[in-house]
C-alpha positions as CSV (number, residue, x, y, z in Angstrom):
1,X,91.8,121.1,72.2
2,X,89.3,117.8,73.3
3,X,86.6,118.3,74.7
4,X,87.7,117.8,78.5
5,X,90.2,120.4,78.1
6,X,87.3,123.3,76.7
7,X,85.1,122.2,79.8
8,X,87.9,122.6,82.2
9,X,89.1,126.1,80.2
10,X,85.2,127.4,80.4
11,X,85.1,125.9,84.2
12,X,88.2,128.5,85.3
13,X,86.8,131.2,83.3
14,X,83.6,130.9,85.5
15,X,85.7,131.5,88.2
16,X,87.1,134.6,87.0
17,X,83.6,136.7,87.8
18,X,84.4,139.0,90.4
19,X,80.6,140.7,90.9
20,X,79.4,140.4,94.3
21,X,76.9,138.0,95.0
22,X,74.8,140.7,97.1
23,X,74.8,142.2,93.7
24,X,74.2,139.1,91.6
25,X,70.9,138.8,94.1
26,X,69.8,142.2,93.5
27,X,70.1,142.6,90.2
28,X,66.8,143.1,88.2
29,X,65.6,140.1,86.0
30,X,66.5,139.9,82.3
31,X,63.3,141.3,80.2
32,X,61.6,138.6,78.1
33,X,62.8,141.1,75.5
34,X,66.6,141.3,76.0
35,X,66.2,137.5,76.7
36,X,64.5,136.9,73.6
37,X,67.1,138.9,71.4
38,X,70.0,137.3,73.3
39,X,68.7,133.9,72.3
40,X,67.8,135.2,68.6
41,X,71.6,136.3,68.5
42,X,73.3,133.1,69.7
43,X,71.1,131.0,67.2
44,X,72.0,133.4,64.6
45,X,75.7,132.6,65.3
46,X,75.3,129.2,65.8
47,X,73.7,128.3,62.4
48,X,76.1,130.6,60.7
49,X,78.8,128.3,62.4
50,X,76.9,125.4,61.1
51,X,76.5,126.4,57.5
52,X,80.2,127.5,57.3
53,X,80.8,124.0,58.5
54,X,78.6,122.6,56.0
55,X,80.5,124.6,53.6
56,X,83.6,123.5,54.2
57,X,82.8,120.0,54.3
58,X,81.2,120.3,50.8
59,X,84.2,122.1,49.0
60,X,86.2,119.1,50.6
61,X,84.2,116.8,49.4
62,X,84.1,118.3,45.8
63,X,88.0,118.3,45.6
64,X,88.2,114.7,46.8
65,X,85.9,113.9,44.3
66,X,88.1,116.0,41.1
């Protein structure tokens, strides 16, 4: 999948939100505490992403290089 086809995929999931909007406007904000640990948990997953990554690129480097 390119990238145009995982923008278009993520734009038609936005569309599958069914809340209200009355409710979306209502809604109490985020604390800076659940915001802080939501932000805390994507990092976390990204930079395991990245090392994996990493990881893999190393161990194909080190059989190229056998």
């Amino acid at each position: 999948m390119n990238q145009e086809e995982s923008l278009l995929s993520r734009s038609k999931k936005d569309y599958n939100n069914t809340a209200p909007l009355k409710d979306l406007m209502t809604a109490p904000p985020m604390s800076p505490e659940r915001h802080a640990e939501i932000n805390r948990e994507r990092i976390r997953g990204r930079r395991m992403l990245e090392d994996m990554t990493q990881q893999r690129a190393n161990n194909r480097n080190d059989v190229l290089s056998e």
